[in-house]
C-alpha positions in Angstrom: 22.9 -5.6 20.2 19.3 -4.5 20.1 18.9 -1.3 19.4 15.4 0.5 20.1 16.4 4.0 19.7 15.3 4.7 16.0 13.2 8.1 17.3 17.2 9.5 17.2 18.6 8.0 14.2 17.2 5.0 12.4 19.0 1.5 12.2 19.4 -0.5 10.3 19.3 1.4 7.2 18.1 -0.4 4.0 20.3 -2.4 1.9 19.3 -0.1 -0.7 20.4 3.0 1.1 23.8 1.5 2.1 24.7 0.2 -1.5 23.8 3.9 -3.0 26.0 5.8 -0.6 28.7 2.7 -1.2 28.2 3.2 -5.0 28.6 6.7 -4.9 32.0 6.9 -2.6 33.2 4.1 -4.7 33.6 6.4 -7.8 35.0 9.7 -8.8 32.4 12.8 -8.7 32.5 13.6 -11.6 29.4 15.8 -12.5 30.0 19.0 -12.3 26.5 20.4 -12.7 25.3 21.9 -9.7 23.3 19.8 -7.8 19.4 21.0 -8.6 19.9 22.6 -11.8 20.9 19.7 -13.5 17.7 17.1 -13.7 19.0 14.1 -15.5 17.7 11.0 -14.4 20.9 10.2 -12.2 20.8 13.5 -10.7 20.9 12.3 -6.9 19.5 15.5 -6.1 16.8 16.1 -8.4 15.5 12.4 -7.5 15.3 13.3 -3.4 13.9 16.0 -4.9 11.2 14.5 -6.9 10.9 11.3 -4.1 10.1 14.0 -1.2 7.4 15.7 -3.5 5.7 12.8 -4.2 6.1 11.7 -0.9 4.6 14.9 1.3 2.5 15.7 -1.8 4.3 19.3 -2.6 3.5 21.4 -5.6 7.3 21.6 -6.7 10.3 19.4 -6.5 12.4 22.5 -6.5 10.9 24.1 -3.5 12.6 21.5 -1.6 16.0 22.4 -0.4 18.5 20.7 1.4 19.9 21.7 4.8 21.8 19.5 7.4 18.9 18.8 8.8 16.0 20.1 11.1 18.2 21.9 13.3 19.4 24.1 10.7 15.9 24.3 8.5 14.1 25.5 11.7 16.7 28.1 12.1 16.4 29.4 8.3 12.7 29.7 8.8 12.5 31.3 12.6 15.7 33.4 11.7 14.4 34.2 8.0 10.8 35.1 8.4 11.7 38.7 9.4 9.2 38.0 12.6 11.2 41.3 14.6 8.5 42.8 16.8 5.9 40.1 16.2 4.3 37.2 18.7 5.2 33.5 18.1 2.3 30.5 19.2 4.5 27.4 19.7 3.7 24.5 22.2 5.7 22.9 24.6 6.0 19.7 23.0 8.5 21.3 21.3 12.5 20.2 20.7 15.3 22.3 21.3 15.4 22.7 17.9 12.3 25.2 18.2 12.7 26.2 21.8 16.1 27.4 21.5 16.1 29.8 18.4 13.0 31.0 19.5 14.2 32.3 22.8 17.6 33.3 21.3 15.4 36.3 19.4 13.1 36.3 23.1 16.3 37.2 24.9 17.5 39.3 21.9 14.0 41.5 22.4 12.7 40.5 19.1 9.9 38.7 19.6 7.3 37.3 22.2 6.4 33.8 22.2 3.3 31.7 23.9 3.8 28.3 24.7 0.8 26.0 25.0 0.2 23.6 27.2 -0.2 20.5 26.3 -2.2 16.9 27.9 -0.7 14.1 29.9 0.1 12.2 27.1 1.5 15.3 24.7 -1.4 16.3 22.6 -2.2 19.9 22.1 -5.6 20.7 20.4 -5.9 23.0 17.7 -8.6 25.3 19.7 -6.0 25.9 22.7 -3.4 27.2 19.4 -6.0 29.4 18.2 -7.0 31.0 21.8 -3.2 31.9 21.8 -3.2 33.6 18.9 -2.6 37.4 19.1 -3.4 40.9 17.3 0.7 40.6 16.5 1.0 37.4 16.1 3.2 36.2 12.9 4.0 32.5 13.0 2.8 29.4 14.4 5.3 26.0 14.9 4.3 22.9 15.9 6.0 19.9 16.2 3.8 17.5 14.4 4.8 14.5 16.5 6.3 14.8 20.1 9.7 13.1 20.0 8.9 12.0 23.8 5.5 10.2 23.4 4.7 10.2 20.3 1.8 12.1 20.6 0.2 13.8 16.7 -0.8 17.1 16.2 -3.8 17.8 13.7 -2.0 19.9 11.0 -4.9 20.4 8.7 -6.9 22.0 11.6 -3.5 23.9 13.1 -3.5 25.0 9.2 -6.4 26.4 9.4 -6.0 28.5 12.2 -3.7 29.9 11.0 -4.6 30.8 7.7 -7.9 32.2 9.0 -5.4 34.6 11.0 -3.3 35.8 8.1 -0.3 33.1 9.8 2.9 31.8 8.7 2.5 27.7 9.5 5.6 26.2 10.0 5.8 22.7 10.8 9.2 20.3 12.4 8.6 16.9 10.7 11.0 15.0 12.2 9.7 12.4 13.8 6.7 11.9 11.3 8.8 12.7 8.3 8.4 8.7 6.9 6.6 7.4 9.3 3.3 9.1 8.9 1.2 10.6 6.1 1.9 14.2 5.6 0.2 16.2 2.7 1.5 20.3 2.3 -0.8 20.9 -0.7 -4.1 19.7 1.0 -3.0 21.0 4.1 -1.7 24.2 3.2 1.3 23.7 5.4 3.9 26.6 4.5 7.3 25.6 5.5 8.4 21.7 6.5 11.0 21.2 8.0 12.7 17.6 8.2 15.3 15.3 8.5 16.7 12.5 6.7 18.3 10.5 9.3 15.2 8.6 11.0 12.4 7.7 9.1 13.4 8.4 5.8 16.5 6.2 6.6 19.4 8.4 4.8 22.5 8.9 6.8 22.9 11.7 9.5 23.7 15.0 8.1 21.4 15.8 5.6 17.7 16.9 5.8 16.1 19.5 4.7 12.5 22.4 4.3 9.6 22.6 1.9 9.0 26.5 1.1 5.5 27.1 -0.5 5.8 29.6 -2.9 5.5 33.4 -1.6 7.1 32.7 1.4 10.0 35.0 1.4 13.1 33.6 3.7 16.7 35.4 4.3 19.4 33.1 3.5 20.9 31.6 6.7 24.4 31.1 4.5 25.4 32.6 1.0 28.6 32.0 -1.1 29.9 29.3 -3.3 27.2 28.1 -5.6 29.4 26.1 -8.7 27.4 28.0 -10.9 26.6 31.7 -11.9 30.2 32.5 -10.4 30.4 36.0 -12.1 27.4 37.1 -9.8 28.6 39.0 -7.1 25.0 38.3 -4.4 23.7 34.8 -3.6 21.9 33.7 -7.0 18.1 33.8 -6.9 16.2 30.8 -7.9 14.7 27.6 -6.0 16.8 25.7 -4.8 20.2 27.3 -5.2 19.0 30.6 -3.5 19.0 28.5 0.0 22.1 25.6 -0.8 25.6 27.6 -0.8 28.6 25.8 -0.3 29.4 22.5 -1.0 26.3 19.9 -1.1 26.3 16.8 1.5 25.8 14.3 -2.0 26.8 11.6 0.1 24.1 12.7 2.5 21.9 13.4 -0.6 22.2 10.3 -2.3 21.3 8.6 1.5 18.1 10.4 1.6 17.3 9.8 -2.5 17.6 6.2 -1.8 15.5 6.9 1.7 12.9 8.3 0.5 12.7 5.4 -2.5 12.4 2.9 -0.1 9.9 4.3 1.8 7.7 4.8 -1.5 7.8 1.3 -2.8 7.3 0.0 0.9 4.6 2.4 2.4 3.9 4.6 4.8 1.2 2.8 5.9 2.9 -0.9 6.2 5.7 1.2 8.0 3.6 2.9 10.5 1.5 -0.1 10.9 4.5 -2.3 11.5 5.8 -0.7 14.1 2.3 0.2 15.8 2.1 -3.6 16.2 5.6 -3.4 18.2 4.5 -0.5 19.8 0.8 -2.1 21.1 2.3 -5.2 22.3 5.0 -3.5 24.5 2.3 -1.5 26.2 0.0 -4.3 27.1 2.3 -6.4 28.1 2.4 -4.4 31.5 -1.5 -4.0 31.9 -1.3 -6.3 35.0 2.4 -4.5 36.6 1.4 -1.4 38.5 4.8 -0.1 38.3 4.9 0.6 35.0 4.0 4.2 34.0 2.7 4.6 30.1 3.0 8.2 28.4 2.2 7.0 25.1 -1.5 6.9 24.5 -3.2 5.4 22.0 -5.6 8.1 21.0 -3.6 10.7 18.8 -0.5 9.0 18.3 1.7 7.6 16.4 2.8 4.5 17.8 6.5 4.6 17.1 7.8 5.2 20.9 6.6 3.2 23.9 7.4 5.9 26.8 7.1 4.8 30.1 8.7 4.9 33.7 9.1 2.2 36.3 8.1 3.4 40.1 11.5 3.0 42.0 13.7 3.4 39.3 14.9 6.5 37.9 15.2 6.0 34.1 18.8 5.7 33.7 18.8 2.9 36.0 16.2 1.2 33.4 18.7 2.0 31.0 21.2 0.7 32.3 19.7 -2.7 33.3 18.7 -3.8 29.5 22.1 -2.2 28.3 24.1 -5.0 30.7 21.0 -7.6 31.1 20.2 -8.0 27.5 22.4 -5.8 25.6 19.6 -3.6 24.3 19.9 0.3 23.6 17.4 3.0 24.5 17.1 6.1 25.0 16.7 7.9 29.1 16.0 11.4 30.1 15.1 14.5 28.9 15.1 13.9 25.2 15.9 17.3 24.3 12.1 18.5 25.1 12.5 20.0 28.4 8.7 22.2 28.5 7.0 18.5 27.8 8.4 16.8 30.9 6.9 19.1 33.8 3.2 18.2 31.7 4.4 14.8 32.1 5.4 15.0 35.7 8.3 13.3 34.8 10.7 16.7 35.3 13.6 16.6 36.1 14.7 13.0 35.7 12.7 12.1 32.1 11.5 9.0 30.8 12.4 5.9 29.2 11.7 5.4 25.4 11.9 2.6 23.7 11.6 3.2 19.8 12.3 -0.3 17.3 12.7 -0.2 13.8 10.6 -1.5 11.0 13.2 -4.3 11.0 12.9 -5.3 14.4 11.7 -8.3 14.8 9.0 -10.3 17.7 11.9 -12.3 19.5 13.5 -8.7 20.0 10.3 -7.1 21.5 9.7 -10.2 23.6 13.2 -9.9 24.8 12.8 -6.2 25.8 9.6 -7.3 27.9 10.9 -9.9 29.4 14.2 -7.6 30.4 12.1 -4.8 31.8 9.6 -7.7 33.7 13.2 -8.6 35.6 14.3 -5.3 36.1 10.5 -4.7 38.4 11.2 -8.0 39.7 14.9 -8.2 40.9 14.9 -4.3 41.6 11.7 -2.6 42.3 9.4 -5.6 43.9 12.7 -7.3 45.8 14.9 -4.5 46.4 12.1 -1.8 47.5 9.9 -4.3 49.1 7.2 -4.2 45.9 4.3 -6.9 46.2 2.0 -7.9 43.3 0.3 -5.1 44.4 0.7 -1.4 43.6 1.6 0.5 46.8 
């Protein structure tokens, strides 16, 4: 199998990341120190920790804390914010992982939210954020880089705008989390939220939110802690305030051993290596009409190559590399509905192909020769297609 869907979860892992979780499932857990508290040096925890600091240049390794992943970090920050009667700017790059608690408080008469438009290819400009921006207004959340196209959003200039309004700045990482540069302390970001399953190559389950200092969240969860078991409220402190219940180690030691790997190798020779795959997947069609490209390569990150083919709908593309050349990617909406009318792709989606940083050139050949049949043998033969775009 070839699989090109690493924009949903990343494979293959690192040999490093599969030996740590292996290691750690292999033996008894015996430490009883609550993760966080303790900071030995083979505290799992305290080394994501100190890894994700280092990585997104943070100002503490304890205002990380770990969640199941961006779905439930975004929550804790649009739930806990106390935004009731305020105005939200968001775009509509978004994921369901913003759109949907968002309009859960909409529908619940809580707040008011403006969605702004974005380009053909995904981008949204930090000028068309700011015109949004109202005399109520208490948050702004981007998504830094669309899961769909892989368009990038400027979040030192988004940053801006919203500190020059007095803003909360909340950014969903997920997709760039590993795979591009991200710095909170130069770019004054105030919450990140991320997972660990893509491009920081832990397992799925774990993730997890930087909280600047002074930003004042409600718990999602409280209860069970390990420690300070004779107080009778959540314990205050960073990070235990925002981790009850029983940590995901497994998870934890996935994303410690992630993050490690992404240090040593780069974010740079990551991003660059798969830029490469990316570029030569979109100009291997300059010369097939057929072939629609979403992806730009102006403000973008180069880790999807998200396209169409004229005559077929995407899960027929789909399903021809899946039985042609046993290749896996992903068709359809891509859980960001509000992108794909800007797209003019609504309601069927697009196809996106996304390889790894292990992928190799015989795969990406392989994939453009596949698609290159599927024009051929479906679109040019079947519909009547010449050379030449109709």
């Amino acid at each position: 199998m070839i699989y090109f869907n690493n924009t949903a979860t990343s494979y293959p892992k690192p040999k490093s990341v599969n030996e740590a979780v292996n290691e750690y499932l292999s033996n008894p857990p015996v430490h009883s120190a609550r993760m966080g508290l303790d900071k030995d040096d083979d505290d799992a925890a305290y080394a994501a920790r100190k890894g994700l600091n280092e990585l997104f240049n943070g100002e503490d390794p304890d205002r990380f804390i770990f969640t199941s992943g961006s779905t439930e970090s975004l929550n804790l920050a649009i739930s806990g914010l106390g935004l009731d009667g305020g105005h939200v700017v968001t775009t509509n790059i978004e994921h369901n992982s913003v759109i949907r608690p968002l309009n859960h408080m909409k529908n619940e008469g809580k707040i008011d939210i403006t969605w702004v438009d974005c380009d053909k290819h995904g981008y949204v400009t930090p000028e068309e954020i700011e015109a949004a921006v109202k005399p109520n207004t208490k948050l702004i959340v981007v998504n830094h880089c669309s899961n769909v196209t892989g368009a990038v959003l400027d979040l030192k200039s988004i940053s801006e705008v919203a500190h020059r309004h007095n803003l909360v700045f909340l950014v969903d990482a997920s997709q760039s989390a590993g795979g591009l540069p991200i710095d909170i302390k130069n770019w004054k970001i105030d919450l990140l939220a991320f997972t660990g399953h893509k491009s920081l190559y832990g397992i799925q389950g774990i993730g997890g939110m930087y909280i600047r200092k002074g930003i004042d969240l409600k718990p999602l969860i409280v209860g069970g802690t390990g420690v300070k078991s004779e107080v009778l409220v959540q314990p205050e402190g960073m990070p235990i305030f925002y981790e009850a219940g029983t940590p995901n180690i497994p998870g934890i030691v996935s994303l410690a051993a992630g993050v490690k790997f992404v240090l040593e190798e780069s974010v740079a020779k990551i991003h660059d290596r798969k830029a490469e795959m990316i570029l030569k997947m979109m100009n291997a069609f300059d010369n097939y009409p057929e072939v629609e490209i979403y992806t730009s390569t102006e403000n973008n990150s180069l880790s999807n190559f998200c396209f169409n083919i004229n005559g077929m709908v995407p899960e027929e593309v789909g399903y021809f590399l899946d039985e042609s050349a046993d290749i896996v990617i992903r068709s359809g909406l891509h859980c960001a509905p509000l992108l794909l009318p800007a797209l003019g792709v609504y309601p069927w989606g697009t196809v996106r192909a996304s390889p790894s940083y292990f992928s190799t050139d015989e795969e990406i050949d392989l994939f453009i020769a596949t698609i290159k049949d599927a024009i051929d043998v479906i679109v040019r033969r079947g519909k009547g297609y010449s050379a030449v775009a109709q």
